[in-house]
C-alpha positions in Angstrom: -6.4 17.9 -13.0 -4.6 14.7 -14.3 -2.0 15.4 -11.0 -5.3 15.7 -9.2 -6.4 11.9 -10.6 -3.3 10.1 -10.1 -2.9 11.3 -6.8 -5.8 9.8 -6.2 -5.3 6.4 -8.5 -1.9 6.1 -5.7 -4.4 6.4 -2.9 -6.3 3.8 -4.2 -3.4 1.8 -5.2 -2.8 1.3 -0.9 -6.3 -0.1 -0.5 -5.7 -3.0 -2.9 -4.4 -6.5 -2.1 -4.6 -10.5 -2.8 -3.4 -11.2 0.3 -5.8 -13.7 1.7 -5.4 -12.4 5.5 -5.9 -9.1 4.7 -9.1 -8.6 1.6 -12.2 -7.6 3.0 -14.2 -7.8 -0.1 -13.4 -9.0 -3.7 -14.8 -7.6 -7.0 -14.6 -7.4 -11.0 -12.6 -4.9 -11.6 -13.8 -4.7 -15.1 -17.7 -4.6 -13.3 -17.0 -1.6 -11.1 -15.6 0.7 -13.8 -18.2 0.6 -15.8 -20.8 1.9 -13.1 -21.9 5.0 -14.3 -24.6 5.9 -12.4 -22.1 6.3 -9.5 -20.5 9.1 -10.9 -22.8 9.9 -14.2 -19.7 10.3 -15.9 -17.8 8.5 -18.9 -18.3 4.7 -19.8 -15.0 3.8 -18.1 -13.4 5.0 -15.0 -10.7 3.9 -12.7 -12.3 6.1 -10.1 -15.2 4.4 -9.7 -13.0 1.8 -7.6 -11.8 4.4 -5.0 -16.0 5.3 -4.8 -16.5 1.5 -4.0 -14.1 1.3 -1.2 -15.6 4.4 0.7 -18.7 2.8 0.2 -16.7 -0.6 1.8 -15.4 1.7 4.6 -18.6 2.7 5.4 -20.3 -0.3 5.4 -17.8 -2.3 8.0 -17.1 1.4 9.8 -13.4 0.6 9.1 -10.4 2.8 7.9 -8.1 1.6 5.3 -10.2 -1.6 4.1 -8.2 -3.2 1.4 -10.3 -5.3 -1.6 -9.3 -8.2 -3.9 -9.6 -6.9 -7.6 -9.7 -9.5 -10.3 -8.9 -7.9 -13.8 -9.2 -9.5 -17.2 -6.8 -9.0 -19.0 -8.2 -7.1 -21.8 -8.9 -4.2 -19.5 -4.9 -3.6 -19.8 -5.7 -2.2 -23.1 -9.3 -1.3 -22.9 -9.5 1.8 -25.0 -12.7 3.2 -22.5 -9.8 4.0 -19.9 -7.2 6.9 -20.5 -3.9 6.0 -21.2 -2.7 6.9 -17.5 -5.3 5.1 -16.3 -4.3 1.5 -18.6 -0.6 2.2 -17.6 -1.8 1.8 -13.6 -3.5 -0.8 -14.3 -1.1 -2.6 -15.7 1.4 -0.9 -12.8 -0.9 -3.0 -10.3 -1.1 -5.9 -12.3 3.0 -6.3 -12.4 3.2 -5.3 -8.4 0.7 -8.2 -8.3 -1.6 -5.9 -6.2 -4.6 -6.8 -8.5 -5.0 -10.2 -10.0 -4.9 -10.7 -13.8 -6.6 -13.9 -15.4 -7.6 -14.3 -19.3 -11.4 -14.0 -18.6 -12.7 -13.7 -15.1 -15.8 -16.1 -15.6 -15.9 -17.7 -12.3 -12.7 -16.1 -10.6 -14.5 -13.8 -8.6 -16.9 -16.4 -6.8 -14.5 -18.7 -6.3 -11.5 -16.4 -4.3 -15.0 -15.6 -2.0 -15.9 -18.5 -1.5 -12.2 -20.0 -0.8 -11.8 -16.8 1.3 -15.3 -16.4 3.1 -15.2 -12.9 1.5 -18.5 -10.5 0.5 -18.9 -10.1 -3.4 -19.3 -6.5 -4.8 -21.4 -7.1 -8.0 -24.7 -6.3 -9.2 -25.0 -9.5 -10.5 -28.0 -11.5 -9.4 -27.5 -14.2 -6.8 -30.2 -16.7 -9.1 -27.4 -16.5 -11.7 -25.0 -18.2 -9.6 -26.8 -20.9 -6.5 -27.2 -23.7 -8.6 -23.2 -24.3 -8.5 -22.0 -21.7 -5.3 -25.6 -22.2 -3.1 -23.2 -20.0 -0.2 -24.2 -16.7 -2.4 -28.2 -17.1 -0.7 -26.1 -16.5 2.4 -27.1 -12.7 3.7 -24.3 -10.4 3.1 -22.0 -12.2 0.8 -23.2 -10.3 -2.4 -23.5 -6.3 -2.0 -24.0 -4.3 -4.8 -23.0 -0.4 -4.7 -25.6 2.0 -5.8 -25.8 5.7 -5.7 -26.8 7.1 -2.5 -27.5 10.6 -0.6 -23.6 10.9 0.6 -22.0 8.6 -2.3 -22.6 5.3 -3.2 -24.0 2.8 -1.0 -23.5 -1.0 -0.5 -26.9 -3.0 -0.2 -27.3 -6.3 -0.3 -28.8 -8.9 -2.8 -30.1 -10.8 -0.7 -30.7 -10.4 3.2 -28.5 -8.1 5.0 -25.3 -6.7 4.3 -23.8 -7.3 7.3 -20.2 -8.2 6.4 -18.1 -10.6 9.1 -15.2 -8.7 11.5 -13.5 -11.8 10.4 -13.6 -13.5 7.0 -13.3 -17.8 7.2 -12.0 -19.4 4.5 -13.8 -22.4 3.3 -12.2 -26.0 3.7 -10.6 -26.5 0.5 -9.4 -22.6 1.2 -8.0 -23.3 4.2 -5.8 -26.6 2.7 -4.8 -24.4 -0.2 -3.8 -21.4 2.1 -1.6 -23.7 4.3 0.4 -24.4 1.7 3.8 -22.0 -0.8 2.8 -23.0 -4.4 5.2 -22.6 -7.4 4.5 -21.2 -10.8 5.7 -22.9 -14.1 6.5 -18.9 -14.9 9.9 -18.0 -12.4 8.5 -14.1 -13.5 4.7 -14.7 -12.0 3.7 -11.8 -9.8 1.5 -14.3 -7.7 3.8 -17.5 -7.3 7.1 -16.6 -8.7 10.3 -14.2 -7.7 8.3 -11.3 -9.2 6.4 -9.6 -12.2 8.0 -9.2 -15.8 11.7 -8.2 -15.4 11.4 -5.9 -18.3 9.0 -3.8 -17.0 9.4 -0.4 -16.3 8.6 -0.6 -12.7 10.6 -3.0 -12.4 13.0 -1.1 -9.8 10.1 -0.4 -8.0 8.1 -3.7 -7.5 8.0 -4.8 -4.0 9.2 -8.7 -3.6 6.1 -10.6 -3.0 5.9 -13.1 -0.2 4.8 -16.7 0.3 3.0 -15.3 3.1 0.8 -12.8 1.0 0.2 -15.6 -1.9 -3.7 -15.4 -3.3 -5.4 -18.5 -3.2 -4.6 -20.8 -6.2 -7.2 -21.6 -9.1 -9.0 -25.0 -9.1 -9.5 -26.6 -12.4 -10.9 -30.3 -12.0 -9.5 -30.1 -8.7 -5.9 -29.1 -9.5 -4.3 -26.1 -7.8 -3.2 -24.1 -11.1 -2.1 -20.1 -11.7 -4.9 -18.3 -12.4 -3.2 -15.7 -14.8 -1.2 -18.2 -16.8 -3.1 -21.4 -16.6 0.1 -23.6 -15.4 -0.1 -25.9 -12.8 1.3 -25.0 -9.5 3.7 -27.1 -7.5 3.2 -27.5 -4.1 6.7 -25.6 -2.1 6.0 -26.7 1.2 4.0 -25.7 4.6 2.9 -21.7 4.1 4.4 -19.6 7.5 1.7 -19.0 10.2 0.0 -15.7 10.3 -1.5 -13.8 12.6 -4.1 -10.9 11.9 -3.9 -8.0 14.0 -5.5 -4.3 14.2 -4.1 -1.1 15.3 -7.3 0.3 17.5 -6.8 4.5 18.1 -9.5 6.2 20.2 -11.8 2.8 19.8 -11.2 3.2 15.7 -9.6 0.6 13.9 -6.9 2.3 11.8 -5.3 -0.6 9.9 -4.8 -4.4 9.7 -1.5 -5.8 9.1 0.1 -9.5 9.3 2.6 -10.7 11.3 4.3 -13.9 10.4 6.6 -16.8 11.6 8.9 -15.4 8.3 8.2 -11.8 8.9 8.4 -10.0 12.5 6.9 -6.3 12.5 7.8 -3.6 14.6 4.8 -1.0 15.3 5.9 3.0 16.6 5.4 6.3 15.2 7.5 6.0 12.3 9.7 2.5 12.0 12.6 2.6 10.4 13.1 -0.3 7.4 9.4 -0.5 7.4 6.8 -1.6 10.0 3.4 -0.2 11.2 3.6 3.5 11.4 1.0 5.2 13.7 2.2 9.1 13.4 -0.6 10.5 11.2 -3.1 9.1 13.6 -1.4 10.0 17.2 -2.1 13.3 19.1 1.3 15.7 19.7 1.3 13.7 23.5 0.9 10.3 22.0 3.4 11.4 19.8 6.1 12.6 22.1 5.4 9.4 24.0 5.3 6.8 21.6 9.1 5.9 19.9 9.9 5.8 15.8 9.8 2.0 16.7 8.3 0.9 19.7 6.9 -3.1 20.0 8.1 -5.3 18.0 5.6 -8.3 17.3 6.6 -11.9 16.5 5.7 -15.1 16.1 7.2 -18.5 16.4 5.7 -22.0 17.3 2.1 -20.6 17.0 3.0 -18.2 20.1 2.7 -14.4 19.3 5.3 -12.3 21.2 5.5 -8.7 22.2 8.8 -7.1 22.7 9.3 -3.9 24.1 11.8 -2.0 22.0 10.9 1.7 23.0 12.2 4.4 25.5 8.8 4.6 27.8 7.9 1.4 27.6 4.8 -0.6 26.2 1.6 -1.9 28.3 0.2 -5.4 28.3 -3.7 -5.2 29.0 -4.5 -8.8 29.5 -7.5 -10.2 28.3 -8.1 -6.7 26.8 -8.6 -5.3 30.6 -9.1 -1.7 31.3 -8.3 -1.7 35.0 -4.9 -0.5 35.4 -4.3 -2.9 37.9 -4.0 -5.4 35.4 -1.9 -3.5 33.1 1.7 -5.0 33.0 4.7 -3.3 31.7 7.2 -4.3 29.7 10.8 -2.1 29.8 13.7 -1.9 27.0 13.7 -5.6 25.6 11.4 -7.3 27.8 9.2 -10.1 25.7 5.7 -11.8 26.7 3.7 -13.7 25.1 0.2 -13.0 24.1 -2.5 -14.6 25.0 -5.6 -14.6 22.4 -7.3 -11.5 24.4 -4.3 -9.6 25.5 -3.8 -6.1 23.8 -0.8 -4.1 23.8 -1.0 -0.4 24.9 1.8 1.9 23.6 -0.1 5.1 25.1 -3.5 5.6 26.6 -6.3 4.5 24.1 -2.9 3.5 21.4 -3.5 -0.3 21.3 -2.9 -3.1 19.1 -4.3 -6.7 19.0 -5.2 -9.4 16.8 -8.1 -8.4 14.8 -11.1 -10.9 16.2 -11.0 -9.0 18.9 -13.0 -5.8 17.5 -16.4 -6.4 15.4 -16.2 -3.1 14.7 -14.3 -0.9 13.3 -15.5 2.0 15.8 -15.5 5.2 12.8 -19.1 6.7 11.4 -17.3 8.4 8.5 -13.7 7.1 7.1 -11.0 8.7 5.8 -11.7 8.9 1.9 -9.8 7.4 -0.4 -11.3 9.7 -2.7 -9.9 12.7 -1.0 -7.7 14.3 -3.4 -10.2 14.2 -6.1 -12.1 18.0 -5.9 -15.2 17.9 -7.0 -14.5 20.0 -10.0 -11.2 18.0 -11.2 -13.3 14.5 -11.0 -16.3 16.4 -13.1 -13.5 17.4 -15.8 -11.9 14.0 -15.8 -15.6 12.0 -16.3 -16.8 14.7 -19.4 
């Protein structure tokens, strides 16, 4: 059973981020696991967070929907968790997957409101207009409740309609354009990395500029959430672009592309990249190579460079006359236009993500998948 749950603590692991392009949501950690009527099981469970992202998935029909977790800091030793379960936490908090403050007070509202991101809380919205008024807006709180097929998101106030696209505020958008620097060279969120002598050290993926969460504002001054310092200003963040890998009209996953960071998209990439291959029939599979486009950008111009056997398809303006379709052979570029989507098979297509308000799936993929029934009863008694 405890294989059972941290196969599942993993899966959940891959839905969580504080990168700024790619959060869909953000949420008090500490709030969600304490939700017991969503499981009717012990005060304190980690997997209470992989309920709340189904019940994310469901509510934007998207697969893969990653959320922003804020944690205070005492849940790294919260004695209502297991020990497995305070050891992943503190995993995510040194991979700088989940963001760690002292207290969370008003984290929360402010990364949503810097982000244009819905809230997950059962909080009231009264508790909060006088200094954010935006949480009247419909949609930007939801609350998860228990429902017929697992929890449910409804909204506090109005409906729970949740933007395809989230828009940062002002003061997010000037904080987001620029690389900040923590006092802390070891700082998960603005430094090289997490705590050297950790041991997951070896396995802590190097966090980019590109991915940074958006700063803290205390009387106006961009400071580090978790350690309080304030940050220095490193220079012009790269441009980012958004895009969506759409299968069979489904949105299977977001991922960035950056002026720093080109990324090639195939059935399995090797070095890393967008792999499609658990998602592709066997003849989209024999079609489609282990690295097939390879997606850049560079003075604000995305780029698409064929770098597969068959060849990739350029649908401009999203057109499904095959007319229109252009073809690009073994290390051909063009640049996209905002509309255009690439076509690596029939009905295989990828383009920046404004270009689907939905994500086009009734029922997700579970992150709660490997969790039987029985084994998540044994772990919440």
């Amino acid at each position: 059973m405890r294989f059972e749950v941290s196969k599942v603590l993993d899966a959940i692991e891959g839905r969580l981020t504080t990168d700024p392009a790619l959060a869909r949501a953000v949420l008090d950690l500490a709030e969600v696991v304490r939700w017991a009527d969503l499981d009717g099981g012990r005060p304190a469970s980690m997997l209470r967070l992989g309920l709340v992202i189904d019940a994310l998935g469901r509510h934007v029909s998207e697969e893969n929907v990653p959320v922003y977790a804020v944690v205070p800091r005492g849940l790294l030793s919260d004695a209502d968790l297991t020990s497995n379960e305070r050891m992943v936490v503190r995993r995510w908090a040194d991979d700088g997957v989940v963001e760690v403050v002292p207290q969370v007070d008003d984290r929360v509202l402010e990364v949503a409101e810097l982000l244009g991101l819905p809230v997950l809380t059962r909080a009231r919205s009264e508790q909060f207009r006088d200094r954010r008024p935006w949480v009247e807006e419909p949609g930007r709180m939801l609350a998860a409740v228990p429902g017929a097929g697992g929890p449910v998101l409804v909204a506090r106030v109005g409906r729970g309609e949740i933007p395809a696209v989230a828009e940062p505020s002002p003061m997010g958008r000037k904080l987001l354009s620029r690389v900040w620097g923590c006092t802390d060279p070891n700082c998960s969120a603005y430094g090289s990395g997490g705590d050297p002598d950790s041991p997951f050290a070896d396995m802590r993926k190097t966090a980019s500029p590109v991915s940074q969460p958006p700063p803290a504002l205390r009387a106006g001054v961009p400071t580090c959430p978790r350690h309080g310092a304030r940050l220095r200003d490193a220079g012009p963040r790269p441009a980012v672009e958004v895009m969506s890998v759409r299968i069979d009209g489904i949105v299977r996953k977001r991922f960035v592309v950056s002026t720093e960071n080109p990324v090639v998209v195939g059935r399995a990439p090797e070095g890393g990249g967008v792999m499609l291959g658990q998602w592709l029939t066997d003849d989209a599979r024999k079609w489609i190579s282990r690295g097939h486009v390879r997606l850049a950008l560079r003075s604000g111009e995305l780029s698409a460079q064929d770098v597969s056997t068959n060849g990739t398809g350029i649908r401009p303006n999203g057109s499904p006359n095959d007319d229109d379709r252009v073809t690009l052979h073994r290390d051909e570029t063009r640049t996209l236009a905002p509309n255009d989507v690439v076509e690596l098979y029939a009905q295989v297509h990828v383009g920046r993500s404004k270009l689907w308000s939905t994500g086009g799936v009734t029922q997700p993929h579970s992150v709660m998948g490997e969790a039987p029934t029985m084994a998540m009863r044994k772990f919440n008694h």
